[in-house]
Backbone bond lengths (Angstrom), bond angles and torsions (degrees), N, CA, C in turn:
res aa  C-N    CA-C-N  psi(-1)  N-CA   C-N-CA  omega(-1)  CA-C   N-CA-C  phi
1 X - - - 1.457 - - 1.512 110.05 -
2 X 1.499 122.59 112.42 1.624 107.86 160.47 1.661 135.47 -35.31
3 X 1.068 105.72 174.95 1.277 111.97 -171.71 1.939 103.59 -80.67
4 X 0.998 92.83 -37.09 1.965 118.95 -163.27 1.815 78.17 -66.97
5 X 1.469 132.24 -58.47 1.311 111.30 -167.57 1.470 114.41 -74.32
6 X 1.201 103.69 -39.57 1.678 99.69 168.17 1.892 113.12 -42.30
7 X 0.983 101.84 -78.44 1.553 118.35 178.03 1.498 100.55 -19.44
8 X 1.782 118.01 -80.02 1.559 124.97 174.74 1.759 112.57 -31.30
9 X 1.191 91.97 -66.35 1.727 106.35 -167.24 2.122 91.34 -40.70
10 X 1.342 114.30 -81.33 1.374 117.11 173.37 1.364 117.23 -13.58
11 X 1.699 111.50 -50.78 1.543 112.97 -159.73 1.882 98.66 -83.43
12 X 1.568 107.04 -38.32 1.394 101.34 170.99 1.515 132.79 -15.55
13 X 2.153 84.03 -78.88 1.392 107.31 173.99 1.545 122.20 -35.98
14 X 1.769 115.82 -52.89 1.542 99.56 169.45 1.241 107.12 -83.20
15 X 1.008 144.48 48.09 1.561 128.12 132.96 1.298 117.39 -125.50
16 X 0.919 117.20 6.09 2.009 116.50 164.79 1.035 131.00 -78.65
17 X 0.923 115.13 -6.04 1.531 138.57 172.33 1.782 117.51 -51.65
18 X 1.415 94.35 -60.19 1.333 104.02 -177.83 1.714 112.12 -59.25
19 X 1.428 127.44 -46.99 1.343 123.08 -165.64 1.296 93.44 -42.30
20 X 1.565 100.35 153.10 1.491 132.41 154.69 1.476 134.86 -53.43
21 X 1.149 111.75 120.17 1.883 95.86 -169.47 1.894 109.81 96.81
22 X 0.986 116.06 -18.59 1.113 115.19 -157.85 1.731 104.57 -91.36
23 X 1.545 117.66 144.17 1.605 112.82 -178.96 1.139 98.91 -97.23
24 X 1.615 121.96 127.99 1.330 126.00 -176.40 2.155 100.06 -70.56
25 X 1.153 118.55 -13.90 1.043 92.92 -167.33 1.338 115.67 -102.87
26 X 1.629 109.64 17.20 1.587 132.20 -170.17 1.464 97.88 -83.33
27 X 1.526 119.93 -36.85 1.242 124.09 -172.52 1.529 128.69 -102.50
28 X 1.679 120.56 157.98 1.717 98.44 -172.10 1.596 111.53 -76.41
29 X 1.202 108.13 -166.72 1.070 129.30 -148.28 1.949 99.95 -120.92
30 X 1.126 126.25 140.96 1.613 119.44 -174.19 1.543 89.09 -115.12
31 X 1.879 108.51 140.77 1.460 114.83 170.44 1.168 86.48 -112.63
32 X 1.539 145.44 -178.54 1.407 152.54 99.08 1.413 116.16 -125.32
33 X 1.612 95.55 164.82 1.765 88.92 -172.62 1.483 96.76 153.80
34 X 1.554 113.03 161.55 1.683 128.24 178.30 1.386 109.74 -67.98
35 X 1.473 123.39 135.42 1.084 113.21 163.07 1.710 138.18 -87.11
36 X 1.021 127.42 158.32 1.945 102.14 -155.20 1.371 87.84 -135.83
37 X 1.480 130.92 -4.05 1.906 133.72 -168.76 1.820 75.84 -162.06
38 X 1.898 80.09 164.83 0.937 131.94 167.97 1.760 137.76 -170.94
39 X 1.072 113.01 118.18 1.704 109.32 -146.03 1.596 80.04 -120.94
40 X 1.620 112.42 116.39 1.853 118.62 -153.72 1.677 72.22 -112.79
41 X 1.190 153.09 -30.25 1.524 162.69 169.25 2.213 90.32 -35.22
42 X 1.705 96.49 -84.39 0.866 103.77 -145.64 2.285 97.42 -89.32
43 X 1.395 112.47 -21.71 1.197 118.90 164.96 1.582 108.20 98.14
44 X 1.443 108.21 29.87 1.478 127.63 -161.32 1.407 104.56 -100.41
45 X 1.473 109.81 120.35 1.384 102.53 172.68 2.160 128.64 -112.46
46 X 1.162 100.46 136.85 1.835 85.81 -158.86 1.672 77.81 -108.56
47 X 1.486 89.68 152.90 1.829 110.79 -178.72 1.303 112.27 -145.53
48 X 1.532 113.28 153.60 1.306 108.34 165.84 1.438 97.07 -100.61
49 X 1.619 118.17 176.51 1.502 109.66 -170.64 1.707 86.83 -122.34
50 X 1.518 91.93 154.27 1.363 120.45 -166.84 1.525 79.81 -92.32
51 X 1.471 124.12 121.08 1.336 137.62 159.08 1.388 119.13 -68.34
52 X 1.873 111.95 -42.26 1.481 132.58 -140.44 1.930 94.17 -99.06
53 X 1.656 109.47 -17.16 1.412 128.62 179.06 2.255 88.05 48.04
54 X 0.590 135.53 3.43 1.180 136.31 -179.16 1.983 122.73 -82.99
55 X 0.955 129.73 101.34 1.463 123.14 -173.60 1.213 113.44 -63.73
56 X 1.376 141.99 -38.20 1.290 136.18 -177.92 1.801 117.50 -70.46
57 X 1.415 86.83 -29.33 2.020 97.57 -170.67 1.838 96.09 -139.28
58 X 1.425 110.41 63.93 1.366 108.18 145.03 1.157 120.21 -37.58
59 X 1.889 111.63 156.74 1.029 117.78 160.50 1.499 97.78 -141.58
60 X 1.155 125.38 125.50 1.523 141.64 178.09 1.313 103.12 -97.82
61 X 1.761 130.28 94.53 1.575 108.24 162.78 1.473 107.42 -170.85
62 X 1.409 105.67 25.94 1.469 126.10 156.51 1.576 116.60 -45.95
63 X 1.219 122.86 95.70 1.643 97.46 170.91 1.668 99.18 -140.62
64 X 1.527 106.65 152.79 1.498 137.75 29.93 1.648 95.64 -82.78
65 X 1.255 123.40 159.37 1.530 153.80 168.38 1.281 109.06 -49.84
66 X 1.376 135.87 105.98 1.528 127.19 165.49 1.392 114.14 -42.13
67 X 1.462 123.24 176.49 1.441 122.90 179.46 1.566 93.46 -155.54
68 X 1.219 140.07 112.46 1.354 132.76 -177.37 2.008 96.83 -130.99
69 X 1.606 107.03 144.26 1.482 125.90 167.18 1.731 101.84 -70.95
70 X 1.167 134.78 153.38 1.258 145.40 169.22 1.200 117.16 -95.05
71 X 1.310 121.83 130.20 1.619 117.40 -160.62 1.633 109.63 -66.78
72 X 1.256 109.66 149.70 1.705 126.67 -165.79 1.738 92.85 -68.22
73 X 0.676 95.56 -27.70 1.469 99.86 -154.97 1.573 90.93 -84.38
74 X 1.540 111.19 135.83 1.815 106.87 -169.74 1.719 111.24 -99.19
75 X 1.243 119.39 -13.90 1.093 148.65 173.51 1.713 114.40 -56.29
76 X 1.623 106.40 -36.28 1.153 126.58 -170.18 1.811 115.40 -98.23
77 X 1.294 104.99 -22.68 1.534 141.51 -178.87 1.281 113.01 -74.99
78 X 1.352 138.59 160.26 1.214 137.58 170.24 1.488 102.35 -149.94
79 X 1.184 133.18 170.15 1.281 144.37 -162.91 1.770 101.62 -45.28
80 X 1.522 95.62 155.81 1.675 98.30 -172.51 1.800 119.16 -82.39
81 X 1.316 107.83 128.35 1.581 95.55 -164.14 1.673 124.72 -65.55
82 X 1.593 110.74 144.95 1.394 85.76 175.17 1.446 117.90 -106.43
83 X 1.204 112.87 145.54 1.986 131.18 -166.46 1.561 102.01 -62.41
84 X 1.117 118.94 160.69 1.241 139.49 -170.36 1.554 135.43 152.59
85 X 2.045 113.96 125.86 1.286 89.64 -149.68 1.448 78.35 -107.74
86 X 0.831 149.89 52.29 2.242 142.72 131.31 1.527 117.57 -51.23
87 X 1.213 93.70 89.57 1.677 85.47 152.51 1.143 146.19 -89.28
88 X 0.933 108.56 -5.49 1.315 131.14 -169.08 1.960 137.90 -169.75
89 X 0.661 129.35 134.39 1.694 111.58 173.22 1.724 97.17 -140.31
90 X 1.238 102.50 124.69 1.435 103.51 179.99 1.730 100.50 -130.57
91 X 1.519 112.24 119.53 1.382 100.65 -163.28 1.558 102.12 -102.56
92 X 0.971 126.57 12.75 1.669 143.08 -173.54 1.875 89.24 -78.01
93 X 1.354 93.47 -51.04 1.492 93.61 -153.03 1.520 102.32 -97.41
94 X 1.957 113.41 -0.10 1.048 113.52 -169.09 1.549 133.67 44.57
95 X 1.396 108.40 66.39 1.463 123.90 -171.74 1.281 107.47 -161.49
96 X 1.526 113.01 151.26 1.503 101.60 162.61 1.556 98.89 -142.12
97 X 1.298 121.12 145.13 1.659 140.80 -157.89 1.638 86.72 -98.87
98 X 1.792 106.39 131.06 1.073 88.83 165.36 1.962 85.58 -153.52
99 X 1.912 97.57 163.41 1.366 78.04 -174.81 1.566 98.95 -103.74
100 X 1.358 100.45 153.58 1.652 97.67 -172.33 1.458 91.42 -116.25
101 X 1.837 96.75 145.85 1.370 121.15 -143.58 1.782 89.96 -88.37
102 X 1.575 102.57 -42.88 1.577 108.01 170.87 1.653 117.71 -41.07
103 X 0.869 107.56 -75.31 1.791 109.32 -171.95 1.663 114.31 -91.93
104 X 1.019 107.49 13.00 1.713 127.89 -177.25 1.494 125.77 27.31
105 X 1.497 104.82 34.91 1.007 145.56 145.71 1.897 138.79 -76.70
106 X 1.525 100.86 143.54 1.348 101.59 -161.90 1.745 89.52 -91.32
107 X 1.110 91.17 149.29 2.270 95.97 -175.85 1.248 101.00 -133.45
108 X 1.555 133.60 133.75 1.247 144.50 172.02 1.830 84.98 -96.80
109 X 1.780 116.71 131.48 1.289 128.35 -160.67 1.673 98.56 -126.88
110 X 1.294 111.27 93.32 1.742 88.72 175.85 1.554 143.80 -53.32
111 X 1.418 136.31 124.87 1.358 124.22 -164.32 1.733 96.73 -120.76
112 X 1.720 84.08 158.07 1.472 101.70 154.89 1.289 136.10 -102.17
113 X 1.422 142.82 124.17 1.378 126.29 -141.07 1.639 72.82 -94.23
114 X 1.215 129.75 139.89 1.531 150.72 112.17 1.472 138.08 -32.61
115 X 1.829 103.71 -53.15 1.545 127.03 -163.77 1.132 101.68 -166.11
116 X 1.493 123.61 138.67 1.088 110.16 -176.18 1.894 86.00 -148.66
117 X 1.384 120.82 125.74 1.096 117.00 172.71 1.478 116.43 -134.12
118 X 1.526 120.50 146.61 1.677 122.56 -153.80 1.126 102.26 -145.90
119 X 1.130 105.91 161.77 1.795 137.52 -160.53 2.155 108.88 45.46
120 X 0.942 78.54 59.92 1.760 93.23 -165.21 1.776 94.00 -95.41
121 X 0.931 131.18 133.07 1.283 135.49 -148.46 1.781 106.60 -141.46
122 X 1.384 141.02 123.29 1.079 147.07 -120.40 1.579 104.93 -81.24
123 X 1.983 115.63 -10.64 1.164 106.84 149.73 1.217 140.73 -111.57
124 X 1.336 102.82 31.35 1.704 142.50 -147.67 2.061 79.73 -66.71
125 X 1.674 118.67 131.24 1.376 104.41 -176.55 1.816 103.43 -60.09
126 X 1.636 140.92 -25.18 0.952 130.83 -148.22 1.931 98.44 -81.95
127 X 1.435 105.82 -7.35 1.501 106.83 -170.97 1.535 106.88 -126.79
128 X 1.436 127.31 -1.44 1.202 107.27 -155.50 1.825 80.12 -153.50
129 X 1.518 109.31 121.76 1.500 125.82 168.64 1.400 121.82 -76.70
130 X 1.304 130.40 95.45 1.355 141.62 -159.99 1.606 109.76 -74.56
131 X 1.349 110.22 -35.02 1.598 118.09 -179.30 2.103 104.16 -58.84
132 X 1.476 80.51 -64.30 1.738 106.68 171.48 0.547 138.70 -38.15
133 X 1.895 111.44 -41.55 1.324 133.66 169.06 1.196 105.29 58.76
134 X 1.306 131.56 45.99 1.472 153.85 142.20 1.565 128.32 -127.62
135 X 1.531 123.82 154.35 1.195 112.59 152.81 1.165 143.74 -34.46
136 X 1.202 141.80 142.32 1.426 132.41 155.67 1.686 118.92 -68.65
137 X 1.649 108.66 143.12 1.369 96.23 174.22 1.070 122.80 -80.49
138 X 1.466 111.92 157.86 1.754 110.47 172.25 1.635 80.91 -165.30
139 X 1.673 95.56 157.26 1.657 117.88 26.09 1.502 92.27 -89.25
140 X 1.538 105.62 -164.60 1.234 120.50 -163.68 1.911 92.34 -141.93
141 X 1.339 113.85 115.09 1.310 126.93 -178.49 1.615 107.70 -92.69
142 X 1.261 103.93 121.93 2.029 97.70 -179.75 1.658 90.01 -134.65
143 X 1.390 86.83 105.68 1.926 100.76 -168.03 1.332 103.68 -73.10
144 X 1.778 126.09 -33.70 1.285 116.45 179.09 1.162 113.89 -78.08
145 X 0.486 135.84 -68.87 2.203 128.15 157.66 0.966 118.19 -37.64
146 X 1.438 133.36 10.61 1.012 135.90 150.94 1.742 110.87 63.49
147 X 1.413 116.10 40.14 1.476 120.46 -161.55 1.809 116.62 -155.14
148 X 1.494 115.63 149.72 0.956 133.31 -133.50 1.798 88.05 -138.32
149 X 1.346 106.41 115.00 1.552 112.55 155.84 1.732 119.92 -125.10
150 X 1.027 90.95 130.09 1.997 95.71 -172.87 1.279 92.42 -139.98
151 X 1.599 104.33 169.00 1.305 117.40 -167.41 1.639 104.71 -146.19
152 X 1.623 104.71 118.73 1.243 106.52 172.31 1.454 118.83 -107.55
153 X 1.788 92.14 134.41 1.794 73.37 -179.10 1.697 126.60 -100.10
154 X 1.484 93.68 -2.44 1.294 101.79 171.68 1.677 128.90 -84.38
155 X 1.656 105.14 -7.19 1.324 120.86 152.57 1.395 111.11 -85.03
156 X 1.503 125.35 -17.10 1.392 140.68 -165.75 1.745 106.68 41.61
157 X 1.497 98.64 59.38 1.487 109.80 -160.68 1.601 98.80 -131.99
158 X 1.493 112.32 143.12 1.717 104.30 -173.16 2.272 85.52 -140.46
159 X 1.548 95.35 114.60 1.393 108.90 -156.39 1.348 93.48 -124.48
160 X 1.687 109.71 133.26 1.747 116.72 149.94 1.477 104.78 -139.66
161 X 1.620 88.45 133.67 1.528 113.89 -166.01 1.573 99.68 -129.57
162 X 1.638 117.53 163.03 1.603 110.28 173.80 1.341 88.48 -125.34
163 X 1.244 85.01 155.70 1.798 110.78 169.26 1.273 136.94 -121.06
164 X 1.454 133.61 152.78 1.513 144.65 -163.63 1.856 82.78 -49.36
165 X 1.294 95.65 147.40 1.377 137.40 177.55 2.066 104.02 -44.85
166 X 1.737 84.88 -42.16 2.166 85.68 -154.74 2.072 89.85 -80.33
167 X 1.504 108.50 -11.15 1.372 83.76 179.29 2.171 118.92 -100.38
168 X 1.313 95.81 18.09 0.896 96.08 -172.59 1.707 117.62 -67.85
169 X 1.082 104.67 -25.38 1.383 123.37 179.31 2.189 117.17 -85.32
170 X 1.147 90.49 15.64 1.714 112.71 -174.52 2.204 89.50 -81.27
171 X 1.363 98.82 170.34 1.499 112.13 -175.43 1.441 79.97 -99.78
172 X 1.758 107.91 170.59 1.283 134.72 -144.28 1.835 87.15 -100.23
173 X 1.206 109.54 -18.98 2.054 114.20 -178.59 1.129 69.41 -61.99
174 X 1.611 136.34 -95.68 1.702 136.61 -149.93 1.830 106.83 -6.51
175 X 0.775 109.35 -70.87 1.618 89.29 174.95 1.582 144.47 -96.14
176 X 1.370 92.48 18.82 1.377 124.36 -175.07 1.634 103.07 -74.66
177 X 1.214 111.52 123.05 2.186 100.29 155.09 1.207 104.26 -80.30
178 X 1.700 114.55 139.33 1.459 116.25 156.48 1.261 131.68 -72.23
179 X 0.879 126.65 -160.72 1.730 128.00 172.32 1.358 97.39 -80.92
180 X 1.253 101.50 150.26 1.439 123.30 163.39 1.635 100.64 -83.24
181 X 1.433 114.45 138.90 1.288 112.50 -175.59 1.838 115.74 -133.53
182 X 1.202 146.72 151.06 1.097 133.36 154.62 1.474 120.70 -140.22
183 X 1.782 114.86 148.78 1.088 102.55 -170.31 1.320 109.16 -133.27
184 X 1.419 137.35 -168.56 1.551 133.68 148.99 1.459 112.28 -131.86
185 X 1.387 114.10 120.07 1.748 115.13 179.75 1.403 91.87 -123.92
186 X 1.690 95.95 163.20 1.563 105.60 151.14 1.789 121.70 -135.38
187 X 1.827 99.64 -9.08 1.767 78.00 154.02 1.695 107.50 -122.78
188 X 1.261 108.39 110.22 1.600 117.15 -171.32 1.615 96.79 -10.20
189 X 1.335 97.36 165.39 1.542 129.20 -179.48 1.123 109.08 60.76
190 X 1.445 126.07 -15.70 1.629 112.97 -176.23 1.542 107.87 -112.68
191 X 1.682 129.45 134.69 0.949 120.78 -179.99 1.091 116.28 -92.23
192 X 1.921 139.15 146.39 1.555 137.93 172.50 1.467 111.12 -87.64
193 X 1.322 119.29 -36.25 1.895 135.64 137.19 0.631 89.55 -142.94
194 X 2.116 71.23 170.78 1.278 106.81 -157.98 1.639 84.41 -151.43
195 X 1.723 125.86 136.01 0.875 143.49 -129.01 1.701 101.34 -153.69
196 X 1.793 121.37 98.87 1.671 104.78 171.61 1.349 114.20 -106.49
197 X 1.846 103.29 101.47 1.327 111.06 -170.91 1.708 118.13 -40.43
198 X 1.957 103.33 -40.04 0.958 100.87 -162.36 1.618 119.10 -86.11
199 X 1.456 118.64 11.84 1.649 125.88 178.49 1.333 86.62 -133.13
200 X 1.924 142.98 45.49 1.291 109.73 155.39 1.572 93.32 -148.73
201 X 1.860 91.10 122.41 1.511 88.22 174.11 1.829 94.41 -109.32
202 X 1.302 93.13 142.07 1.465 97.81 -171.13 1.776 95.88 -98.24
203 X 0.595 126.04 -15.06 1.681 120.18 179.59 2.216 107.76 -72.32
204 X 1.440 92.12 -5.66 1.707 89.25 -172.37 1.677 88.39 -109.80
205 X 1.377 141.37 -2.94 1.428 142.20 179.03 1.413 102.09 -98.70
């Protein structure tokens, strides 16, 4: 199945709803949202849900965390998502939201901006290895400095900030964004697709 029918089929589902006559419970159901786990064993995917349904101005702060199976069927599937608990980095307000996996709770974390660099663009040389002809990884954890550089490209923002002492000892997902993900079910936990916004450009399929 292309990507372009996946994509449609998804966008359908939230809008069928409304016709007249129609049984809402005949039809699936739309999740979207960041992913924060991934269990490649069992094919389980955990999300926070995008409240704001908006791509430019997410809002991650749905909780408890969905948990949905990925459909058997590979046809229906799209690349495997990657985990990450960033929700956010807002350097105005100097903070970045993240959900911590420990108390399964969302935490606003105070930072110090360090560096802050903008309009950085995904082959911008400070993010993107030209020899390599790949990205660079990030974030980039520097435990003795006590500091954190990641790179968003949907802020098109390349940021190092330090952080309180007790999170220094957090996994390297902690400041990672996950994939953006979307799906359509109709009996919870199981997905019918499954859709990775953030590895599918449908204009190159």
């Amino acid at each position: 199945m292309k990507w372009t029918h996946i994509l449609l089929s998804l966008a359908a589902a939230s809008l069928i709803f409304p016709l007249a006559g129609c049984n809402k419970e005949d039809y699936p159901k739309v999740e979207q949202g960041r992913t924060i786990a991934f269990n490649k064993d069992t094919r389980e995917v955990t999300l926070i849900h995008d409240s704001a349904m908006d791509p430019q101005k997410p809002v991650y702060d749905v909780l408890p965390p969905s948990a949905f199976k990925l459909p058997t069927d590979p046809a229906e599937t799209g690349p495997e998502p990657k985990p990450g608990q960033r929700m956010k980095l807002d350097t105005e307000k100097k903070i970045i939201v993240i959900f911590d996996t420990k108390t399964q709770k969302m935490v606003d974390i105070p930072i110090t901006i360090l560096d802050l660099q903008q309009s950085i663009n995904r082959e911008h040389p400070l993010v993107y290895d030209s020899e390599a002809k790949k990205a660079k990884k990030f974030p980039v954890i520097d435990r003795e400095k006590k500091a954190v550089t990641i790179y968003s490209s949907r802020q098109r923002m390349l940021c190092t900030f330090s952080i309180p002492d007790e999170y220094l000892s957090y996994p390297e997902s902690t400041w990672d964004a996950g994939d953006e993900v979307r799906l359509t079910y109709r009996t919870p936990g199981q997905a019918l697709r499954f859709m990775n916004i953030s590895k599918t450009d449908i204009y190159k399929r």
